[in-house]
N, CA and C of each residue as an Amber inpcrd file, in Angstrom:
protein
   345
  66.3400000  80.2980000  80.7260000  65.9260000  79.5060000  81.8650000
  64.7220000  78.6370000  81.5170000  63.7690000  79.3470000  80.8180000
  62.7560000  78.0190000  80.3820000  62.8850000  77.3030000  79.4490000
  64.0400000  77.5730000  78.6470000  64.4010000  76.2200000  77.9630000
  65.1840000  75.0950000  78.4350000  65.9960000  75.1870000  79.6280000
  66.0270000  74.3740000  80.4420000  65.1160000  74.0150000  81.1730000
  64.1990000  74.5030000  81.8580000  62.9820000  73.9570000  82.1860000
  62.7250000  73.0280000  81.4950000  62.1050000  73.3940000  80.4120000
  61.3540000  72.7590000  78.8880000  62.2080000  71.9010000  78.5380000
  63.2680000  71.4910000  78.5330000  64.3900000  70.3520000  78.3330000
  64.7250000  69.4420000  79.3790000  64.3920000  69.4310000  80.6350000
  64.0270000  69.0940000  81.8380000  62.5320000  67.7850000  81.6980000
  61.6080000  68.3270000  81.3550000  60.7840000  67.9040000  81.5790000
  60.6440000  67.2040000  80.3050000  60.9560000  67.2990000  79.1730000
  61.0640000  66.4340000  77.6600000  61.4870000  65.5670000  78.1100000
  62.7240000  65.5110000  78.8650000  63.3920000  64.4130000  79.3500000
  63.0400000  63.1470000  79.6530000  61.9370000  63.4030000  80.7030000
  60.8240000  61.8400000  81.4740000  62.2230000  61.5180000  82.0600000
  62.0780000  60.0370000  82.8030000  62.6920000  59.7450000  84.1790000
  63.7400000  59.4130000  83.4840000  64.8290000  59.2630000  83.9220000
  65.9520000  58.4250000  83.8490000  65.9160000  56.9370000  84.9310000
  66.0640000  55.7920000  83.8130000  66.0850000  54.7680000  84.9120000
  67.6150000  53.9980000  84.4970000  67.4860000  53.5510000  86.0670000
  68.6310000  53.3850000  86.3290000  68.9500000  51.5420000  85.3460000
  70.1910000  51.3790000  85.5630000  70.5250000  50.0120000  84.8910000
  69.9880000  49.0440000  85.0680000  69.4510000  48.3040000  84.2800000
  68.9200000  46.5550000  85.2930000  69.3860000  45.8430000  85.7150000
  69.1150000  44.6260000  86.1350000  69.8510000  43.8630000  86.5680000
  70.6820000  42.6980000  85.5350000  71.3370000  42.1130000  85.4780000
  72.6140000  41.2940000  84.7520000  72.3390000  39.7670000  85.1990000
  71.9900000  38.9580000  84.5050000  72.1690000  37.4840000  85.1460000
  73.6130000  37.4520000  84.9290000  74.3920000  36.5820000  85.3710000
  75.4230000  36.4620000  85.0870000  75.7640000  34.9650000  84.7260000
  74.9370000  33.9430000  85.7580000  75.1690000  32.3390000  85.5920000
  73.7310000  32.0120000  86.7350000  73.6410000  30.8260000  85.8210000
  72.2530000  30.2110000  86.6060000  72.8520000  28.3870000  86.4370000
  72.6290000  27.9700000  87.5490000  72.6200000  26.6350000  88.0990000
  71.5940000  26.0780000  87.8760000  71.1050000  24.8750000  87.1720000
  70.0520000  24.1770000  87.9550000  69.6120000  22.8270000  87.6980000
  69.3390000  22.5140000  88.7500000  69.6640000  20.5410000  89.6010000
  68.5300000  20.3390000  89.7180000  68.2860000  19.1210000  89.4660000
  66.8430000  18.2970000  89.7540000  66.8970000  17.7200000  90.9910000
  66.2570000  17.5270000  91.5540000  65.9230000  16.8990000  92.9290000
  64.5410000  16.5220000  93.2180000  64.6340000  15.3270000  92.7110000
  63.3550000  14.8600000  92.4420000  62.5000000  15.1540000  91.6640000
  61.0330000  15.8780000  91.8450000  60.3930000  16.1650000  90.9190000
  60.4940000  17.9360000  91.3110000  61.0490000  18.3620000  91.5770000
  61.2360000  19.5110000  91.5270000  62.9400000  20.2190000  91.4050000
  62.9810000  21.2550000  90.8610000  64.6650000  21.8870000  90.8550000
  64.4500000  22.9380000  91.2980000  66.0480000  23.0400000  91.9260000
  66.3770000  24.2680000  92.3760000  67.6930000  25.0670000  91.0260000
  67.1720000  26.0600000  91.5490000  67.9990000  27.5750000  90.5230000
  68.8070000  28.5390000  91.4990000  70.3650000  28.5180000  90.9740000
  71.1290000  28.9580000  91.8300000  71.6060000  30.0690000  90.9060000
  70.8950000  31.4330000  91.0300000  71.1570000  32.4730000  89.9310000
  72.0690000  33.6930000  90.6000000  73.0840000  34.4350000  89.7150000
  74.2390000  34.8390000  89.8250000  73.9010000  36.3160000  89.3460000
  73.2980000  37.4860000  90.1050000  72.8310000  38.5770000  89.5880000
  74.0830000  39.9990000  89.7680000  74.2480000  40.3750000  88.8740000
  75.3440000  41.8120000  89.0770000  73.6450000  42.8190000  88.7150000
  73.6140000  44.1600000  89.6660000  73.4280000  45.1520000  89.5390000
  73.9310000  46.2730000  90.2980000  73.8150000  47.5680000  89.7730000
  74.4340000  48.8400000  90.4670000  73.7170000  49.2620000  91.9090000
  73.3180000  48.2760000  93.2280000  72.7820000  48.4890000  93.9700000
  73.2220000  49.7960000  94.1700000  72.5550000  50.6090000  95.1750000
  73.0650000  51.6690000  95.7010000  72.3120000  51.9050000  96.9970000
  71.5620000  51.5340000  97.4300000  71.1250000  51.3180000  98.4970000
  69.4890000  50.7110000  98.5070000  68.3380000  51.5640000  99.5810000
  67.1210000  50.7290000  99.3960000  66.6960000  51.4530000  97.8930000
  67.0740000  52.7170000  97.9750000  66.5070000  53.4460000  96.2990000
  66.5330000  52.6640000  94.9650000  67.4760000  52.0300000  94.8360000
  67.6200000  51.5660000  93.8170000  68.3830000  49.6990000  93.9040000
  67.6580000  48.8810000  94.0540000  68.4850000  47.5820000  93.9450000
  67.8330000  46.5410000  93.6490000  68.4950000  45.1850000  93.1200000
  67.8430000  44.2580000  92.5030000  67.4230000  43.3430000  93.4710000
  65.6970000  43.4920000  93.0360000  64.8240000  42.7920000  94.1950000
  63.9190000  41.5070000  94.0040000  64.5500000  40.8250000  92.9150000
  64.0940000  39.7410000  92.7140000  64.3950000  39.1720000  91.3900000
  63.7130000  37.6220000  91.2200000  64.5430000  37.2540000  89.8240000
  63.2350000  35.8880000  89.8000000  62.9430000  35.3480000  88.1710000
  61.9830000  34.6200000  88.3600000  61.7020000  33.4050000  87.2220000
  61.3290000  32.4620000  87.5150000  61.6470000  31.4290000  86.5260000
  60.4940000  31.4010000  85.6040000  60.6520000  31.1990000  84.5220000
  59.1780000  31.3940000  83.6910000  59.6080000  29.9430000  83.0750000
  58.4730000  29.4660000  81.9780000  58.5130000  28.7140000  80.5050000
  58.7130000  29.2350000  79.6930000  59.0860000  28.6490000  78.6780000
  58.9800000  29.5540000  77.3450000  58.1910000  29.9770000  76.6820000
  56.7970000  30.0740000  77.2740000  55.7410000  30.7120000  77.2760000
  55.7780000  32.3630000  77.8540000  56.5890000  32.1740000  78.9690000
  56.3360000  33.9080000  79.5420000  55.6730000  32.7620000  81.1510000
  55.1730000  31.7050000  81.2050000  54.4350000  31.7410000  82.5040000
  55.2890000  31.7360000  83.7200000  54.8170000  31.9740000  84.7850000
  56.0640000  31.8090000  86.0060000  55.7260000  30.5180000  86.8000000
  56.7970000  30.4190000  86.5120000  56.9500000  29.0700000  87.2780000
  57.3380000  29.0110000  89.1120000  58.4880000  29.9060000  89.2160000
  59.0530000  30.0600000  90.5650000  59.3990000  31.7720000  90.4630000
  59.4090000  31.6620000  91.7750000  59.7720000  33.3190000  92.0720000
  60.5850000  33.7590000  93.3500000  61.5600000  33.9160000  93.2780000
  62.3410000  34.5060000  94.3630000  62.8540000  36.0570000  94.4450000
  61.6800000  36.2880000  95.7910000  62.1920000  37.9300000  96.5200000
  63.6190000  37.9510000  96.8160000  63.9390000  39.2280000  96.8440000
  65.4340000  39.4490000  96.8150000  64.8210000  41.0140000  98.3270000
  64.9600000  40.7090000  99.3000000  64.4710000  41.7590000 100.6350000
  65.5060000  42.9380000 100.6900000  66.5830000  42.8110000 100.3140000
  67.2650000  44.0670000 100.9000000  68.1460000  44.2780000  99.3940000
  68.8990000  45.6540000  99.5460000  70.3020000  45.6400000  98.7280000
  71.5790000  44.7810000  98.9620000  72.3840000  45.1100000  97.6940000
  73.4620000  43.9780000  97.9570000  74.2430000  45.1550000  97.5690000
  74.6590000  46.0770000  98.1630000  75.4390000  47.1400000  97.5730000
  77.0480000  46.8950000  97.7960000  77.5410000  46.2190000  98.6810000
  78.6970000  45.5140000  98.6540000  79.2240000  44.3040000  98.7000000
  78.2710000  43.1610000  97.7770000  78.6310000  41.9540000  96.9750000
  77.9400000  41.9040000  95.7560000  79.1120000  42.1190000  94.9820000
  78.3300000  42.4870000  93.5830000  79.6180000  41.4310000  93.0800000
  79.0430000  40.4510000  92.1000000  77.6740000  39.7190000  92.0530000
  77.2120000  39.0460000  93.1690000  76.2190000  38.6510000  92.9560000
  75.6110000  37.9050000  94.2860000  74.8340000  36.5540000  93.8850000
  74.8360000  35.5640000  94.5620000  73.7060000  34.2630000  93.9640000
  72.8160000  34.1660000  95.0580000  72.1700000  33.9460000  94.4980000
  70.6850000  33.5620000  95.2980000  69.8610000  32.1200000  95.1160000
  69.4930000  31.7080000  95.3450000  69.0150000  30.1840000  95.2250000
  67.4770000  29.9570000  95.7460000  66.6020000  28.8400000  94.6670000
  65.0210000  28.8760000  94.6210000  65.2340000  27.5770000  94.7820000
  64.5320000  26.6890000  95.4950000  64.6480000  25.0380000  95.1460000
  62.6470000  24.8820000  95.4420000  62.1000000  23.5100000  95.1490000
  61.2140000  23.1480000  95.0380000  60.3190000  23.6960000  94.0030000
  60.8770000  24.3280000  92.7790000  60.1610000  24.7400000  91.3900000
  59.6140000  23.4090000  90.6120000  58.1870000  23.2930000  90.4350000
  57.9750000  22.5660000  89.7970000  58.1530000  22.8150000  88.2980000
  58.3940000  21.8510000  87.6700000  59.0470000  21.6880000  86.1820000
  58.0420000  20.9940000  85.1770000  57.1670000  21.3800000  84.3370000
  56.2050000  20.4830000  83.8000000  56.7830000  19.3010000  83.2420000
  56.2420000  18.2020000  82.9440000  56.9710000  16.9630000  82.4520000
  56.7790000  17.3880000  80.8980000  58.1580000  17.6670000  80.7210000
  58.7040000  17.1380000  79.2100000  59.4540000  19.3540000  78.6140000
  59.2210000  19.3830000  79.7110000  59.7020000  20.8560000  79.6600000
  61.4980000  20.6380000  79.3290000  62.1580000  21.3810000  78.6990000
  63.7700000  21.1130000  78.2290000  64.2510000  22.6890000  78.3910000
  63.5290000  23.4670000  78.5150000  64.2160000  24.8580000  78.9020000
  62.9950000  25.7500000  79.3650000  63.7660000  26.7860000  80.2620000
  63.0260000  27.9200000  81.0570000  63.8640000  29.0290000  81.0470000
  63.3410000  30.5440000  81.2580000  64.1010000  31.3270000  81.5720000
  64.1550000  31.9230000  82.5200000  65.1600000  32.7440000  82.8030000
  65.4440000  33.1830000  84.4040000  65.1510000  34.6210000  83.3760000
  64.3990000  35.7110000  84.7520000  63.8900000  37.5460000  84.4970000
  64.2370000  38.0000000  85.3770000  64.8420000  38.8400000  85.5240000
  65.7470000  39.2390000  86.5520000  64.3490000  41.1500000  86.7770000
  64.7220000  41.4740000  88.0490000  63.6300000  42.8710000  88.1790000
  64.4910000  43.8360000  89.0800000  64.4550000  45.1220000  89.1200000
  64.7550000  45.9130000  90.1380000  63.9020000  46.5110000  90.6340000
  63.6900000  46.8260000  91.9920000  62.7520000  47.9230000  91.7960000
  62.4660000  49.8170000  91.5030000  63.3170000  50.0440000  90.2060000
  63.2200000  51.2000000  90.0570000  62.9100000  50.8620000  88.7080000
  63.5360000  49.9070000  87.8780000  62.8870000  49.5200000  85.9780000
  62.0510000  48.4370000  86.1330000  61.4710000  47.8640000  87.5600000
  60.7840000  46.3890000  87.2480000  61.5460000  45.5050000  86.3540000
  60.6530000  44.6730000  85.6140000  61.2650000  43.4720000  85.5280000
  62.3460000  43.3540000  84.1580000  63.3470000  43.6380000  84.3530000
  63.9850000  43.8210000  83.0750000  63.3570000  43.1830000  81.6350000
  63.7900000  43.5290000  80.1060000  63.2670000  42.9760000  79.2080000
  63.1090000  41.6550000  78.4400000  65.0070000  41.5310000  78.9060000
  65.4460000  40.1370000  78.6070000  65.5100000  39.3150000  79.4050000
  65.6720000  37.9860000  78.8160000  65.3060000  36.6970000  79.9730000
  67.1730000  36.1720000  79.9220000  67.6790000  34.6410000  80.4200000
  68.4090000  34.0670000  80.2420000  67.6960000  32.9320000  80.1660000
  67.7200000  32.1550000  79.0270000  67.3150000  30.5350000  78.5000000
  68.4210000  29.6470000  79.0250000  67.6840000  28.6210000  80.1000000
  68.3660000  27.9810000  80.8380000  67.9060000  26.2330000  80.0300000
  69.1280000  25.4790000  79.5310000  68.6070000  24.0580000  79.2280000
  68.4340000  23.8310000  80.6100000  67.4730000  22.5650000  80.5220000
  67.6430000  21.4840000  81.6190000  67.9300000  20.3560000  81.0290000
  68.9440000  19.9610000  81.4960000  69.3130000  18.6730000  81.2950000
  69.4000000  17.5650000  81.9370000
């Protein structure tokens, strides 16, 4: 019994899957664009679901940020849409970071051209 204990607690948390970009949109409109991003995760209710997604440079800086308020536990995938992101002049790509709130902000980005 206390080596299950003791194998228990070696363990540390289990976290759950992140979130998935799947496809990202994005249109200029004037001097600012909007991002129409396409997220799959294993919602499961408020415990575990993907609660936001965020535009950086290729620096890491953030540029735009869109909350994601509730679960999407029965539309998987789902798009969500940011418009009025400012875009520095002469910028040619950004990435979309997708977060849940049980792993935060996942590791990998998706590198979006602008064209």
């Amino acid at each position: 019994m206390r080596y299950l204990i003791l194998s228990l607690l070696l363990a540390g948390p289990v976290l759950a899957d992140p979130p998935t970009i799947e496809k990202v949109i994005a249109s200029q409109s004037g001097d600012t664009w909007r991002f129409d991003v396409t997220i799959r995760h294993p919602d499961t209710g408020w415990d575990d679901y993907a609660d936001g997604w965020r535009v950086l440079d290729m620096d890491g800086n953030e540029l735009g940020l869109r909350v994601l308020h509730h679960p999407h536990v029965d539309e998987q995938p789902f798009t969500r849409s940011l418009g009025g992101v400012a875009i520095p002049a002469g910028t040619t790509q950004v990435q979309i970071q997708a977060r849940d709130n049980v792993g935060g902000w996942s590791e990998g980005t998706t590198v979006v051209d602008l064209n």
